[in-house]
N, C-alpha and C positions, 0 to 999 in steps of 0.2 A: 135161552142162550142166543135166538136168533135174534132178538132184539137186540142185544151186547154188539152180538158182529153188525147188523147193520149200523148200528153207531157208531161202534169204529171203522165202518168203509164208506160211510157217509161223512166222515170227520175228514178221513187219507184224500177220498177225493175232493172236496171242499177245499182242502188245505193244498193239494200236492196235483187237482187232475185230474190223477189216476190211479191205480194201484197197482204197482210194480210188479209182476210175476215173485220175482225174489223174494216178497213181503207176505205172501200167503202163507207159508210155513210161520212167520212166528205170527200172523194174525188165528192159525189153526192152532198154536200152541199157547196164545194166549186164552183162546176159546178154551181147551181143554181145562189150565191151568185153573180158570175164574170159573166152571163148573165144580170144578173139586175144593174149590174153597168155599163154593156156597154148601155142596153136602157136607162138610167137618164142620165147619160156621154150625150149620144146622145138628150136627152132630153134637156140636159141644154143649150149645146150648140145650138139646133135650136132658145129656146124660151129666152135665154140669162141671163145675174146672176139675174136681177130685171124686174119686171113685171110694165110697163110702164103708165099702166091704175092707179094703185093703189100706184107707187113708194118703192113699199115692196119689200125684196129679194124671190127672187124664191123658194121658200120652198123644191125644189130638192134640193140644195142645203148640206140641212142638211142628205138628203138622201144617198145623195154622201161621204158623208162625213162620215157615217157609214157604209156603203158598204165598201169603204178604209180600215177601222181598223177592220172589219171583217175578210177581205180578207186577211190583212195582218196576223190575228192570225190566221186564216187558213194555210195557209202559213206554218208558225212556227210551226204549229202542225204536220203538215206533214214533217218537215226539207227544206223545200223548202225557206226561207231567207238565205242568206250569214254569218248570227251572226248565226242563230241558227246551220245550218251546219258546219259552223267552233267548235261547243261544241261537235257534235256528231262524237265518235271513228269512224276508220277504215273512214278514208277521202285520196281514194286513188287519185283521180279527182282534176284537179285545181276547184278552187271554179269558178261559172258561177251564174249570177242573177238571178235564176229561178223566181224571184218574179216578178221584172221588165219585164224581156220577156210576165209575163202570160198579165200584163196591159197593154203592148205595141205592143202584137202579135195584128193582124189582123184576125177575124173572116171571114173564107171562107165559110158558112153556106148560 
């Protein structure tokens, strides 16, 4: 996870400077956030989409699933989407998928 946030406060200050006192709470609750979808991610994929004994889906599932559209307004909240960066002025940077990299990077932790 420390890789995650240094990429995202290497991204804020690149982008913005600095990083605003105000922006640490949802950079902490993004950090939370993208841990806990990589454990049910990891999760789901050990114990698989449905639960064999009972033929039910895996109730991670829905979990994941919320974690995603969190992440994702996370995301946007910070300007870290490709939609919402392309609305914000002074875009001297080709645009880059910050969002994609954070679901796709690999944790070295």
């Amino acid at each position: 996870m420390k890789d995650y946030r240094k990429y995202i406060e290497t991204y804020l200050i690149n982008k913005y400077g600095k990083i605003e006192d105000e922006w640490q709470l949802m950079i902490d609750l993004l950090m939370d956030n993208l841990r806990q979808y990589k454990e049910v991610k990891e999760a789901v994929e050990t114990y698989g989409l449905f639960d064999p004994s009972t033929f039910r889906k895996n109730g991670l599932i829905s979990t994941l699933k919320d974690l995603q559209a969190t992440i994702i307004k996370q995301c946007q909240c910070l300007g870290l989407s490709p939609y919402h960066r392309s609305k914000m002025k002074n875009l001297d940077n080709p645009a880059s998928d910050v969002l994609t990299s954070l679901l796709t990077m690999e944790d070295n932790d």
